[in-house]
C-alpha positions as CSV (number, residue, x, y, z in Angstrom):
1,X,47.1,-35.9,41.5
2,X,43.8,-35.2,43.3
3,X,40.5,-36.4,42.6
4,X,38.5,-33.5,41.2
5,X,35.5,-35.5,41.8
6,X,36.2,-36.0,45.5
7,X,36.6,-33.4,48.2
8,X,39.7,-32.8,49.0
9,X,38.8,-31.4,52.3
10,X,35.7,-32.6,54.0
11,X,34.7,-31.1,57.6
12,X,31.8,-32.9,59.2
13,X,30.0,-32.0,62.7
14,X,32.8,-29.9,63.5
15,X,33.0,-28.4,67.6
16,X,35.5,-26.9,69.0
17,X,35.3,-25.3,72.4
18,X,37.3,-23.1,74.7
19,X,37.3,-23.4,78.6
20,X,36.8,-19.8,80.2
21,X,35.7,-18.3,84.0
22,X,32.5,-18.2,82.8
23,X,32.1,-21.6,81.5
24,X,32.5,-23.1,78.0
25,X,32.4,-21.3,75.1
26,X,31.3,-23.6,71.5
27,X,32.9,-21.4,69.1
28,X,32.6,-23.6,66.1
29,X,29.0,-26.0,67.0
30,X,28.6,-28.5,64.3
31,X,30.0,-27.2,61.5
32,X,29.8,-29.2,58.0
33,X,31.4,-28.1,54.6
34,X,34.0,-29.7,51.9
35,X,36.0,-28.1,49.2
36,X,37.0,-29.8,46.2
37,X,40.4,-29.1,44.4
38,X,40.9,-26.1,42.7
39,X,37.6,-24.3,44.2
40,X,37.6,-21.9,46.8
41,X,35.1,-21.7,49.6
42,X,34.9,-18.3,51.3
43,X,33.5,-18.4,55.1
44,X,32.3,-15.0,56.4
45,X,30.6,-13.6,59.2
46,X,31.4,-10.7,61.7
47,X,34.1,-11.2,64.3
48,X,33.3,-13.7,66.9
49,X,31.4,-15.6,64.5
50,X,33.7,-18.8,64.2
51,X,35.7,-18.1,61.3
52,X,39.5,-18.4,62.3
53,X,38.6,-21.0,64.7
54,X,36.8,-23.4,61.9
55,X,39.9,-23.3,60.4
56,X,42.8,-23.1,62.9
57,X,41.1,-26.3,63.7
58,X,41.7,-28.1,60.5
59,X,45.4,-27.2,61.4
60,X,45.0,-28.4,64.9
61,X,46.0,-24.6,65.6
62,X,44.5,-23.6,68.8
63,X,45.0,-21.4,71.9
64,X,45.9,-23.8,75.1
65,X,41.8,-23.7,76.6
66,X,40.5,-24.5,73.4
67,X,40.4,-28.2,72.2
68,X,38.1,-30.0,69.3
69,X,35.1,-31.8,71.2
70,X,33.7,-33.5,68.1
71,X,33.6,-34.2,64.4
72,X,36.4,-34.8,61.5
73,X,38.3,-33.6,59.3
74,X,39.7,-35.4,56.5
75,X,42.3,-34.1,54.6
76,X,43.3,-35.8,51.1
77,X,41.5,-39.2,52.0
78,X,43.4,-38.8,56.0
79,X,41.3,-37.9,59.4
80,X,43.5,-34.8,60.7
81,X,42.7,-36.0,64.2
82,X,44.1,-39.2,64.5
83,X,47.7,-38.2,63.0
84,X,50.4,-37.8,65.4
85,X,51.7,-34.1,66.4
86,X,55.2,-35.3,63.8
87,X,52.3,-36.1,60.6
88,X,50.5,-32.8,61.7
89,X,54.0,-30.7,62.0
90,X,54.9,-32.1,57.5
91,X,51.1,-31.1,56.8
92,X,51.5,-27.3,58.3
93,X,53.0,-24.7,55.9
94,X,53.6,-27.8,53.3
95,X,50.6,-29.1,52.1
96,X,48.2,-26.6,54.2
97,X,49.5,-23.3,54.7
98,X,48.3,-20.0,56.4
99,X,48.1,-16.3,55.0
100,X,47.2,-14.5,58.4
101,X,45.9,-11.5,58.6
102,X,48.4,-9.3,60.5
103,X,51.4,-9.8,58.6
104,X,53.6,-7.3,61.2
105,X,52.5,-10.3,63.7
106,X,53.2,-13.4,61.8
107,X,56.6,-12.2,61.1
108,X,59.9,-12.4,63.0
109,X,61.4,-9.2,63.9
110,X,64.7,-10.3,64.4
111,X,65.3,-12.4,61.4
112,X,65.6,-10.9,57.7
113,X,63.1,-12.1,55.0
114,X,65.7,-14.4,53.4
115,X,66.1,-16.3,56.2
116,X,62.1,-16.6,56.9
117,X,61.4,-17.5,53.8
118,X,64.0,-20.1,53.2
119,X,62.7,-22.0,56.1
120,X,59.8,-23.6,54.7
121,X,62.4,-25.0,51.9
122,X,64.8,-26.2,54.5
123,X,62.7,-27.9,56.6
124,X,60.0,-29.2,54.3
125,X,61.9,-29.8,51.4
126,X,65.5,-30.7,52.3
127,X,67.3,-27.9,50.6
128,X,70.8,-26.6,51.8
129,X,70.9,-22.6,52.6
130,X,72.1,-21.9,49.1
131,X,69.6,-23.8,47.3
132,X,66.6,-22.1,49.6
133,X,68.5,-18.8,49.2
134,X,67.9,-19.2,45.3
135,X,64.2,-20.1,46.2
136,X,63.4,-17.4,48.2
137,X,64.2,-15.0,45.5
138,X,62.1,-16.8,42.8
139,X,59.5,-17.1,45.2
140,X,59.4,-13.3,45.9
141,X,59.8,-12.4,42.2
142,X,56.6,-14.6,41.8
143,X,54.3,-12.5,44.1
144,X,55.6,-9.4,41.9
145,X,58.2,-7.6,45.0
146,X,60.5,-5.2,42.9
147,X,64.1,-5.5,43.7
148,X,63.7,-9.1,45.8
149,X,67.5,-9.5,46.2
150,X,67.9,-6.2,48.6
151,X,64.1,-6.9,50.0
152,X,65.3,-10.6,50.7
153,X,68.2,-8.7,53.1
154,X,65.6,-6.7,54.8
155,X,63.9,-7.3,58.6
156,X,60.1,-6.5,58.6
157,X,59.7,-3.4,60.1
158,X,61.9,-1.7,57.1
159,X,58.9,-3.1,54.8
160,X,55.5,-1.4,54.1
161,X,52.4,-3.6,55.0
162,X,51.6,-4.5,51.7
163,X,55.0,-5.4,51.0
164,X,54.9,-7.6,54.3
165,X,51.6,-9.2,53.3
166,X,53.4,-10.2,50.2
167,X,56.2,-11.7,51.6
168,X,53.6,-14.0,54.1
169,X,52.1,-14.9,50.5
170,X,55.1,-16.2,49.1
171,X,55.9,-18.0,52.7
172,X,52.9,-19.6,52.5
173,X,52.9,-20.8,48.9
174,X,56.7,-22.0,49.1
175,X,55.9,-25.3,49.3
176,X,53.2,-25.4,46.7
177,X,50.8,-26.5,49.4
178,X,47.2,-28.1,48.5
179,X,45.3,-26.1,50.4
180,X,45.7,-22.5,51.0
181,X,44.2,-20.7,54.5
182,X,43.6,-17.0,53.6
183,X,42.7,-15.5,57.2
184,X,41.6,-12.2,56.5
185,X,44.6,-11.0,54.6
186,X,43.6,-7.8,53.9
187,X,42.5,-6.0,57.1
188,X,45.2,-4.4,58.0
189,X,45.9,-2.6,54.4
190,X,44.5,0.5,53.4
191,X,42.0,-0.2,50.0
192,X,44.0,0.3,47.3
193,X,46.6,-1.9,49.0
194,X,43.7,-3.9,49.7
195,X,42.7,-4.6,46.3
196,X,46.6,-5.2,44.9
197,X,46.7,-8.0,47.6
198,X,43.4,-9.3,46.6
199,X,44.3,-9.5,42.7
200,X,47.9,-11.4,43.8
201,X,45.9,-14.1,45.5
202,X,43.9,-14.2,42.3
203,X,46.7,-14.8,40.3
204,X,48.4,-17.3,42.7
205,X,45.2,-19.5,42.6
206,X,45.5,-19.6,38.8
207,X,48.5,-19.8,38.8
208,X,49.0,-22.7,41.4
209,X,45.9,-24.4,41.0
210,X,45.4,-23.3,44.6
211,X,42.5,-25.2,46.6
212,X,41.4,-22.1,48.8
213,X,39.7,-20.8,52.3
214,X,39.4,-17.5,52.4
215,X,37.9,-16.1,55.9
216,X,36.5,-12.7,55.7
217,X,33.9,-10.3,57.4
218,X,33.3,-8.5,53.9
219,X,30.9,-10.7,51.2
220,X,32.3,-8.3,48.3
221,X,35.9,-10.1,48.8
222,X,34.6,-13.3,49.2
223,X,31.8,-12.9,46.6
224,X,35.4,-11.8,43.8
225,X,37.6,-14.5,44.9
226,X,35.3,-17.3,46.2
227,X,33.7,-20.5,44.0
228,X,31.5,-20.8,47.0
229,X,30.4,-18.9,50.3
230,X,29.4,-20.7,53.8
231,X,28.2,-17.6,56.5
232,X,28.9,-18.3,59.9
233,X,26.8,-17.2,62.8
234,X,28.0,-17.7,66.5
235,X,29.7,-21.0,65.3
236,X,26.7,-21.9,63.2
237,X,27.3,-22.8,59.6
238,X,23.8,-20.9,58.7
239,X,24.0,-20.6,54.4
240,X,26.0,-22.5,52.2
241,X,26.3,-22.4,48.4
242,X,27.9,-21.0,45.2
243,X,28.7,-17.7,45.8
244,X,26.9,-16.1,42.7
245,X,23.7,-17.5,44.1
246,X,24.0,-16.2,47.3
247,X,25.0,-12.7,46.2
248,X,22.2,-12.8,44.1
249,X,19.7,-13.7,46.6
250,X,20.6,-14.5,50.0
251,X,18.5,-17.3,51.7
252,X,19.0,-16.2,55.6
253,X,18.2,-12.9,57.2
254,X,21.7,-12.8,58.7
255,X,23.5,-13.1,55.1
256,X,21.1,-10.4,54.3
257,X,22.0,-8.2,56.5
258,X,25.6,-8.6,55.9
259,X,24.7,-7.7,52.3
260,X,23.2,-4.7,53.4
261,X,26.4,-3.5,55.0
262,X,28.1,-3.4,51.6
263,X,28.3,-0.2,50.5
264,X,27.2,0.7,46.9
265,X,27.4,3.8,44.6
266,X,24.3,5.6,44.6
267,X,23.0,3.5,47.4
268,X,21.5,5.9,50.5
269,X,22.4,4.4,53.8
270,X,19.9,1.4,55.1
271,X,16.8,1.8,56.9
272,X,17.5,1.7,60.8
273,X,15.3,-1.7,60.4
274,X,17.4,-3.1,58.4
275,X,20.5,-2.6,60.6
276,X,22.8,-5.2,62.1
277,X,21.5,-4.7,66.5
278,X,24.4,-5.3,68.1
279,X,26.1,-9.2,69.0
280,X,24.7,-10.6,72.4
281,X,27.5,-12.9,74.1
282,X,24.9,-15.3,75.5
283,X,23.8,-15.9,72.0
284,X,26.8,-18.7,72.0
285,X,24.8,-20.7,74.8
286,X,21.4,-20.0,73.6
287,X,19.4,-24.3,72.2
288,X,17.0,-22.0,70.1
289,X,17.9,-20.4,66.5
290,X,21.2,-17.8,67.7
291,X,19.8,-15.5,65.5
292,X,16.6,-14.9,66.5
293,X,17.6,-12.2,68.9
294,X,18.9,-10.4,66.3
295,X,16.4,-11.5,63.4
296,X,13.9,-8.8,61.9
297,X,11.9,-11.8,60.5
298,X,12.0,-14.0,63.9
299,X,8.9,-15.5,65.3
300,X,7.9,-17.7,68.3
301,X,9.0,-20.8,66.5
302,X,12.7,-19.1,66.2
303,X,12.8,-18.7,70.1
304,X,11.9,-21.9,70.8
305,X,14.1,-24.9,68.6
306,X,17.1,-24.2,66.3
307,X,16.4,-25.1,62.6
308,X,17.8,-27.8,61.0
309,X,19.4,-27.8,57.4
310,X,16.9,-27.3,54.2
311,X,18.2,-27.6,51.1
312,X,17.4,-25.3,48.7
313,X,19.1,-27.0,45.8
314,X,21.7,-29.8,45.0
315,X,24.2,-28.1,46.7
316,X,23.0,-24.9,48.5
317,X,21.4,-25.1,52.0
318,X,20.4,-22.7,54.5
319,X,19.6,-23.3,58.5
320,X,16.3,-21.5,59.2
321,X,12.6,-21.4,59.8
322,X,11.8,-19.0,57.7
323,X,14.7,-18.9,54.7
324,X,14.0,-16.1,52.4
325,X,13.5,-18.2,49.1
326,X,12.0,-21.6,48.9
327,X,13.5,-24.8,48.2
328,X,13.4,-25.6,44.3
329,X,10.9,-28.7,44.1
C-alpha cells in the first residue's frame, strides 16, 4: 500500500538530450515535479515542448540518439536509473504503463486483440493462455467494448479508432499498474469520440485508484481530468500547481497564451497581440528566458538570464521575471 503522504513519483533536475547534425538538442532541461498516489498531474505545452520525452524518460523509453544526461527519477522509493534493463522490462506495462496516442500505431497488425491483450497477463503475471483468454474479455468488458468476445477475435484495422483507443486502455491497465502514462490519447479521435475516451479514463482513475500523467497540448483536457497542471516550454518546466488555480489565473505569459487558444462560446477570436508568434528552433539553445522571444510582456532582463523558480504558494511555482500574480506573503 503506498504512502499517500509521500510521492510516489518524484522527478528531480531531469535532462535528457538527443544527438543530431546540428548538435545537441536538451529536450527536457532540468525538469522537477512529483505526483503522489491517486492524483493526477497533467503536463501541457505545444509540440516540441518536452512533453512525451519527460515522460518516455521515466520509462527509460527513448529513440537510439537520445540518452538522460542528468537527474533522477524515483519510482515507489527506487531510482529508475540505476535498475538493470531486466528490473526496468517488470516495471513497463506492469506497474507503469503507457496509453499512446496513436492507437493504429501502438497496435500489432498482424495479431488479433485477444492475443495483444493477453500478453501483459502472460508475461507479467504468469497466466496460461486460457486464464489470460478469460482476462482479456473482463478487461474489455471493463472499458465498456460491446460484444468483447467477437471484438477479442478481431485484428485492428477491422476496429474504429475509438474502439482501438479502448482496447490500448484496457492493455495498459491489465496489470493494474501504479502509474498510468496517458500520451495524448485523444488526438487522433474526432470530438465526440474524444470526449467518450476522456470520460473512460475518468472512470478508470476512480475506478482503479489510478496515479496519472496525462500529456496534452489542450489545458481544457487537462484542466477536467488533472489534480494538478505543470506547462512545459522548450523543456522548461515553466508553471506548476493545482490545476483549478492555474485555470483561474495563470502565473506565466506562455500558460496565458495557451489559455487564450481555448475556444469559448460567445468568445470573439483573440487580439493579433495576444497570439501565439510562431516556435523558433534556436530557442532550445538560447541561456536567457526561452520565452522571451515569444513573450508580449518580455523586457531586457528576460534577454539577458533565465529566471529561476518563485513560489507563489506552498505548492504552486512559476519560472519568470515578471509572473503575472505575485507571490502570496
Amino acid at each position: 500500500m503506498a504512502d499517500m503522504n509521500k510521492p510516489l513519483l518524484e522527478v528531480k533536475n531531469l535532462k535528457t538530450f538527443f544527438k543530431t547534425r546540428n548538435g545537441i538538442v536538451k529536450a527536457v532541461n532540468d525538469v522537477s515535479y512529483s505526483i503522489y498516489p491517486g492524483k493526477t498531474l497533467g503536463i501541457v505545452g505545444e509540440s516540441g515542448s518536452g512533453k512525451s520525452v519527460s515522460a518516455m524518460s521515466v520509462l527509460r523509453l527513448l529513440d537510439a540518439n537520445g540518452y538522460i544526461a542528468g537527474g533522477t527519477v524515483t519510482f515507489d522509493g527506487q531510482d529508475l536509473s540505476k535498475v538493470t534493463t531486466e528490473q526496468m522490462y517488470h516495471i513497463r506495462g506492469n506497474r507503469i504503463s503507457v496509453i499512446f496516442q496513436e492507437p493504429m500505431t501502438s497496435l500489432n497488425p498482424v495479431f488479433s486483440v485477444k492475443k495483444q491483450l493477453s500478453e501483459p497477463f502472460i508475461i507479467h503475471q504468469g497466466m496460461s493462455k486460457k486464464e489470460a483468454a478469460a482476462k482479456c474479455i473482463e478487461m474489455l468488458k471493463a472499458v465498456q467494448i460491446p460484444n468483447p468476445e467477437a471484438v477479442a477475435k478481431q485484428y485492428p484495422h477491422q476496429l474504429s479508432g475509438g474502439m482501438r483507443q479502448r482496447v490500448m486502455i484496457a492493455m495498459a491497465l491489465a496489470c493494474k499498474p501504479d502509474i498510468l502514462i496517458a500520451d495524448e490519447p485523444t488526438t487522433a479521435l474526432d470530438v465526440t469520440i474524444q470526449a467518450q475516451i476522456l470520460e473512460l479514463i475518468k472512470a478508470m482513475q476512480k475506478k482503479y485508484d489510478l496515479t496519472t500523467i496525462y500529456i496534452t497540448h489542450d489545458l481544457s483536457t487537462a484542466y477536467y481530468v488533472s489534480d494538478y497542471i505543470a506547462t512545459l516550454y522548450r523543456g522548461c518546466l515553466i508553471e506548476y500547481g493545482p490545476a483549478k488555480e492555474i485555470m483561474d489565473e495563470p502565473a506565466h505569459p506562455y500558460t496565458e497564451l495557451l489559455m487564450s487558444a481555448v475556444p469559448r462560446i460567445g468568445d470573439k477570436w483573440a487580439d493579433d497581440d495576444m497570439a501565439l508568434p510562431d516556435m523558433e528552433s534556436k530557442e532550445y539553445s538560447i541561456t536567457y528566458c526561452k520565452f522571451a522571444p515569444r513573450c508580449p510582456y518580455a523586457t531586457d532582463e528576460c534577454r539577458k538570464s533565465r529566471p529561476g523558480e518563485t513560489y507563489l504558494n506552498d505548492v504552486r511555482k512559476v519560472m519568470c521575471f515578471h509572473p503575472l500574480i505575485q507571490p502570496k506573503k
